[in-house]
C-alpha positions in Angstrom: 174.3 88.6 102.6 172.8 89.6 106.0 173.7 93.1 105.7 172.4 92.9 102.6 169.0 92.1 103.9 169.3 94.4 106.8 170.1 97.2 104.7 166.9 96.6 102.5 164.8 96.1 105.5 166.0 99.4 107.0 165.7 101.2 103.8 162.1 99.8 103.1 160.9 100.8 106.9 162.7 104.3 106.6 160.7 105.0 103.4 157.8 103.9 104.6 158.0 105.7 107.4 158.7 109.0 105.4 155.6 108.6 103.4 153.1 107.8 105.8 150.8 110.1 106.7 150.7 110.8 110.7 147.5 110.0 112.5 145.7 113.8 112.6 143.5 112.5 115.2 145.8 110.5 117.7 145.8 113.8 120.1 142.4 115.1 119.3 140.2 114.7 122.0 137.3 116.8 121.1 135.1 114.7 118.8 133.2 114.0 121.8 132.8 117.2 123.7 129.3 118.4 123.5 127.5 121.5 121.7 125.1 123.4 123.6 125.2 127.0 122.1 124.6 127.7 118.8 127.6 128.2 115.9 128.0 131.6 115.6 131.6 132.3 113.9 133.7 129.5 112.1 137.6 130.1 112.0 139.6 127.2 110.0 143.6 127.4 110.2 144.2 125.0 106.9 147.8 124.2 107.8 146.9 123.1 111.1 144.3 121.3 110.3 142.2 122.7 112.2 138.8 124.5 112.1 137.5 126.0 115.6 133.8 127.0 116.3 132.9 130.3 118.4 129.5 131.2 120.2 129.6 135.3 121.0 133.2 134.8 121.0 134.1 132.0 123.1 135.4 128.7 121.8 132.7 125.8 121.4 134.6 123.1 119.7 137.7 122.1 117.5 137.4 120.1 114.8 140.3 118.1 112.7 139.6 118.5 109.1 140.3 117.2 106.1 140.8 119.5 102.9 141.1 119.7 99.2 143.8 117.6 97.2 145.8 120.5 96.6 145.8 121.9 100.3 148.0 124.6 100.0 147.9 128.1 98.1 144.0 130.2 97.5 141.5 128.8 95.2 142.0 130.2 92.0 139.7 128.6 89.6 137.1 125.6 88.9 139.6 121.9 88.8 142.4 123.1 90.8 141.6 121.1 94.1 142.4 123.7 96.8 140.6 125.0 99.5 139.4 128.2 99.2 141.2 131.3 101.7 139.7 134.7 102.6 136.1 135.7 104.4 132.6 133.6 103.4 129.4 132.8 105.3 127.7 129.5 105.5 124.8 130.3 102.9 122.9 127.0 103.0 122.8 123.7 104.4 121.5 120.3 103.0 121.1 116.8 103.9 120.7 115.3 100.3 124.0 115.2 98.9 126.3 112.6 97.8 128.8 113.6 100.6 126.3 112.7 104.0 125.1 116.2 104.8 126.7 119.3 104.0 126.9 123.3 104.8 127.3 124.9 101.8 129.8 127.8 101.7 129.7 130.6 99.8 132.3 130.7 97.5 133.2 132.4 95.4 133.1 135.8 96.1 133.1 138.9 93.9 137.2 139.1 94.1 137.4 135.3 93.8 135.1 135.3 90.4 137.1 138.1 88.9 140.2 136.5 89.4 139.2 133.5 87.6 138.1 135.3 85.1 141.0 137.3 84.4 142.8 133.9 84.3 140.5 132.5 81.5 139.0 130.3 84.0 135.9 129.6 86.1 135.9 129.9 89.8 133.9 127.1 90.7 132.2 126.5 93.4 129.6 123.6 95.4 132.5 124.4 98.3 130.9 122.9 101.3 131.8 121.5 104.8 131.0 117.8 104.7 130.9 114.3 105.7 132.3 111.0 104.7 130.8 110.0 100.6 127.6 108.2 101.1 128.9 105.3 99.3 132.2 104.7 101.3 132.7 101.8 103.5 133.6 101.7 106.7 137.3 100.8 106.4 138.0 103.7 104.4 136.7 106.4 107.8 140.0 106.4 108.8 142.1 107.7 106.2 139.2 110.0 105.2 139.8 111.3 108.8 143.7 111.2 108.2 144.2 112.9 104.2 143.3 115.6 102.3 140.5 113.8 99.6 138.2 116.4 99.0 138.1 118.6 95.4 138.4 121.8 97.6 135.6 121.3 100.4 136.4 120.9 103.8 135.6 117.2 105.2 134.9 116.1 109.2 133.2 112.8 110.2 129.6 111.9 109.9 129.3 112.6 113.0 130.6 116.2 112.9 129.3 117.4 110.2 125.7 116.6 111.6 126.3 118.0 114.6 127.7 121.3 112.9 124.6 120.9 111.1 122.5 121.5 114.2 124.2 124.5 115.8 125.7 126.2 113.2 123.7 129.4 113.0 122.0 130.9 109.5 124.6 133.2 107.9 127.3 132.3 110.3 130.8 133.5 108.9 133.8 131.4 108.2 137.1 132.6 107.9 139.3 130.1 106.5 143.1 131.3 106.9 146.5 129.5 105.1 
């Protein structure tokens, strides 16, 4: 009867140990460096994680993100919860929004649209870089910080996203790579 119990406790740990999701942030020691140049150039490596800010071609800052549901492959079309991939510019930015404040993105391009379209589908689009819901509590941060939630934006804290909101220039381009 013991090994019985020992066997179920070691098969319950190792499963839960297989689908938990590591802590993205236990290494990442950037959220508090400081900004004092503006944003000019975005590059985001989505299976890293990662999305690093350049001012005339120096590194600013590196930010862990979070991405859409579906994080890997292109965006293809309106629904399909990815991230889009390829060359865009930061078109607008907004601080009333249901995600805290946001820089829209602007998706979809020309290529994007048409291959939608040849699909049957719509390209969608409202892709932004933004912050934590406005309605979430406090509890949930954390895994916010440590899945990918979003419908196809890309997600940073609060925090981030209002600092990005400050320095990142007008027109800045993002290239967001697999």
């Amino acid at each position: 009867m013991h090994r019985l119990y020992l066997f179920l406790f070691v098969l319950l740990f190792s499963t839960l140990h297989l689908t938990a999701q590591p802590d993205r942030r236990a290494n990442y020691f950037e959220t508090y460096v400081e900004v004092n140049k503006p944003i000019d150039s975005i590059v985001v490596h989505k299976h890293k994680r990662e999305m690093i800010t350049f001012h005339q071609g120096e590194k600013v800052k590196m930010y862990m993100i979070s991405l859409g549901m579906e994080p890997k492959g292109k965006k293809e079309f309106e629904g399909d919860m990815r991230t889009p991939e390829g060359l865009y510019t930061i078109k607008s930015r907004d601080t009333i929004s249901s995600y805290h404040t946001n820089l829209a993105i602007s998706y979809p391009s020309i290529s994007d649209s048409m291959r939608a379209v040849s699909k049957g589908k719509k390209p969608g689009g409202d892709i932004k870089i933004h912050g934590f819901p406005n309605n979430h509590r406090k509890i949930q941060e954390a895994e916010f910080l440590n899945t990918d939630w979003t419908a196809g934006c890309i997600a940073v804290s609060d925090y981030e996203v209002d600092e990005l909101y400050r320095w990142v220039i007008e027109n800045c381009p993002i290239l967001i790579l697999p």
